[in-house]
C-alpha positions in Angstrom: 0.0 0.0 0.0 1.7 3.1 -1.0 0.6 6.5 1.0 0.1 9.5 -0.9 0.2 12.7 0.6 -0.8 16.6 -0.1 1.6 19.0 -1.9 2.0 21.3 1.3 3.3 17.9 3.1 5.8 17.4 0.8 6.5 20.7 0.3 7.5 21.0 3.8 9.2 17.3 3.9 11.4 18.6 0.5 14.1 20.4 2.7 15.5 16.7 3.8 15.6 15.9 0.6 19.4 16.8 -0.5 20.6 17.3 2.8 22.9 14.9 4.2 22.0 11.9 6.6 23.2 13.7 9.4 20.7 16.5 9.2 18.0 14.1 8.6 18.9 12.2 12.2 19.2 15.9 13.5 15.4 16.4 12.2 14.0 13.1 13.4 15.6 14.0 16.8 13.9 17.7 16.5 10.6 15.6 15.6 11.2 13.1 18.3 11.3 16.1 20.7 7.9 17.8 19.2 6.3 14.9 19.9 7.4 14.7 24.0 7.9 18.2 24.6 5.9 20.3 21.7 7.3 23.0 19.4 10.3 24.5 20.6 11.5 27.3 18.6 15.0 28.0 20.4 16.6 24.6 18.6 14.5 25.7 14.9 16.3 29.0 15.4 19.4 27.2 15.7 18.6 24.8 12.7 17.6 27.6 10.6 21.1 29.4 11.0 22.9 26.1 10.4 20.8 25.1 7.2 20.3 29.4 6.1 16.5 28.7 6.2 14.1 30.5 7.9 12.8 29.4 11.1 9.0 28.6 9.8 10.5 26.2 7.0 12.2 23.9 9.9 9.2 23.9 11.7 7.4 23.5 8.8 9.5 20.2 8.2 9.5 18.6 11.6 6.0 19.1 12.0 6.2 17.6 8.1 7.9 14.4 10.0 5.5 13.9 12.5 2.5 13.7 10.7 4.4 11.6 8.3 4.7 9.2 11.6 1.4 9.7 12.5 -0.1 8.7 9.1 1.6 5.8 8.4 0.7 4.2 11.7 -2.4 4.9 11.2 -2.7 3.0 8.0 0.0 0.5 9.8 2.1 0.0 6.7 4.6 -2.7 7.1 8.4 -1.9 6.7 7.7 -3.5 2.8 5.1 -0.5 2.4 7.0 2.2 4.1 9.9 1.8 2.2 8.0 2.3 -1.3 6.1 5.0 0.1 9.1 7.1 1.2 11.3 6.4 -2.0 8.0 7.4 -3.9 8.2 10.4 -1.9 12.4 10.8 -3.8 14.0 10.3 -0.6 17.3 8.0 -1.1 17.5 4.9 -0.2 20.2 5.9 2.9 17.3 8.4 3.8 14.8 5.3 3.9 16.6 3.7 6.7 17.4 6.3 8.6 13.4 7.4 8.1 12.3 3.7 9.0 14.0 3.8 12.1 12.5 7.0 13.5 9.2 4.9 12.2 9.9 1.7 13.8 11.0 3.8 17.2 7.8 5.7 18.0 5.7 3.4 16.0 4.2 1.7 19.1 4.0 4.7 20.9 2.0 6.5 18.5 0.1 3.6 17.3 -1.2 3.8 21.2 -1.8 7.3 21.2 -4.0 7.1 18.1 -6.5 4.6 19.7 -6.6 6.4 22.7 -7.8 9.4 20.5 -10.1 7.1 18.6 -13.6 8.5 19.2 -15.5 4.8 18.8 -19.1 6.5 17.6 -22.1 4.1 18.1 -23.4 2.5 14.9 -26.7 0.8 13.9 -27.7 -2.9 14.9 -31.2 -3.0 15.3 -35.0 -1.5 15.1 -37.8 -2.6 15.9 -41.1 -0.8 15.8 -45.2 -1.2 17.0 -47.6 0.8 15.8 -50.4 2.0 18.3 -53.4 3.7 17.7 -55.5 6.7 19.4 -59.1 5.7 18.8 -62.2 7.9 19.2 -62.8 10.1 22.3 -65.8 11.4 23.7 -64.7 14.6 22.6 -63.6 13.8 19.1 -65.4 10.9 18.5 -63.5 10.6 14.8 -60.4 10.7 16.0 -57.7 8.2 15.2 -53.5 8.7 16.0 -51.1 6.5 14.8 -48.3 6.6 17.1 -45.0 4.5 16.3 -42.9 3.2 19.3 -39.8 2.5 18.5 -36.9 0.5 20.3 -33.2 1.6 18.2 -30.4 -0.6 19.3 -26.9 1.1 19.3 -23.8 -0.5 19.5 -20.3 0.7 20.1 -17.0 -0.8 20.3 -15.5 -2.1 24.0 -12.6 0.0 24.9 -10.4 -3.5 25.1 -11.6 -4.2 21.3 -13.4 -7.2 22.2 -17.4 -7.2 21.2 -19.7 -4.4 21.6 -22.1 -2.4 24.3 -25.7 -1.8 22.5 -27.5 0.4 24.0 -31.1 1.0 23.7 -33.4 3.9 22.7 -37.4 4.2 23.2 -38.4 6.6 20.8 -42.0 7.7 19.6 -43.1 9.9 17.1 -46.2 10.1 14.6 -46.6 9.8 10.9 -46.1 12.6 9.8 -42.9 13.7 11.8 -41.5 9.8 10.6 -42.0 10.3 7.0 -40.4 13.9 7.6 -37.6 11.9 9.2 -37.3 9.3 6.4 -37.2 12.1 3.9 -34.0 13.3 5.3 -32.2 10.4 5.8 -32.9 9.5 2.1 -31.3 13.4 1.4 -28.7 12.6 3.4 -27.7 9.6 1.9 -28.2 10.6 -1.9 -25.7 13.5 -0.6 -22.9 11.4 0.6 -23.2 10.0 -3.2 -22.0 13.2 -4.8 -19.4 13.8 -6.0 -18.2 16.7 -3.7 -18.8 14.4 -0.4 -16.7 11.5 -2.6 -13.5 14.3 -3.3 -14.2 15.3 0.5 -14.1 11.6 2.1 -11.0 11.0 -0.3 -9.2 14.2 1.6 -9.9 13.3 4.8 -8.7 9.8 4.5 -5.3 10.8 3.9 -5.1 13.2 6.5 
């Protein structure tokens, strides 16, 4: 599986490119440090004067480095995929291994970092539904209100990954509000059809 990324990602990655491997083990120490301790812009300022960039380009590239991290244990590309990817990127092959390393390093790490941040949303497993009238009253006497009950079964994944919760949800409406309801949904759904939502999902995916 090969990752692609956006032209501002490797944009910002492109300053490793020709630089020697010692820079690049300077930068995945500069990235290992963003990610315990968070931006620090005393050692860019230094690496800007070594490499006569300005100070938003190394940041640039080190946050460039960590979000490479990030996404490629997200899609947990194996050391056959990473390689591919990163020479795909037109890092050299001495590059690659020094990259893999920092990958293999903080891959566990991050990898647990990423579920924590998971949000597990709640997903569909069941409906069922009873329809119960509102006959005639003494006061309307041809009155009659359908009224549907429903019982909506939610499930969402255990926090040890092992089966689900389901939860339950009485809800009751009438006709009128359901079919409103139903209309919506089918909106909804035509909508994540298009294809803006189809170039938007694609986007987000390789975030």
């Amino acid at each position: 599986m090969l990752i692609s990324l956006r032209n501002d990602h490797k944009e910002h990655l492109s300053l490793l490119k020709d630089k020697s491997i010692q820079v690049l083990v300077d930068f995945c120490k500069l990235a290992i440090d963003y990610l315990n301790n968070g931006p620090n812009e005393k050692l860019y300022k230094t690496a800007a004067d070594k490499l006569s960039v300005n100070v938003e380009s190394i940041q640039n590239c080190v946050v460039g480095l960590v979000n490479l991290v990030l996404l490629f244990c997200k899609h947990k590309l194996n050391e056959a995929d990473f390689r591919d990817s990163i020479l795909t990127l037109g890092f050299t092959e001495e590059q690659e291994v020094i990259l893999n390393k920092f990958y293999q390093a903080r891959k566990n790490e991050i990898t647990e970092i990423l579920n924590k941040l998971h949000v597990k949303e709640p997903h569909f497993d069941n409906l069922e539904w009873r329809c119960e009238l509102l006959v005639a009253s003494r006061c309307m006497p041809q009155q009659v209100t359908p009224i549907i009950t429903m019982d909506l079964s939610l499930k969402t994944q255990k926090e040890d990954q092992l089966g689900h919760d389901v939860k339950h949800y009485i809800l009751q409406t009438d006709v009128n509000n359901l079919a409103h309801i139903s209309n919506e949904l089918e909106k909804a759904l035509l909508e994540s059809t298009s294809r803006h939502c189809r170039k938007l999902q694609k986007h987000l995916s390789n975030q």
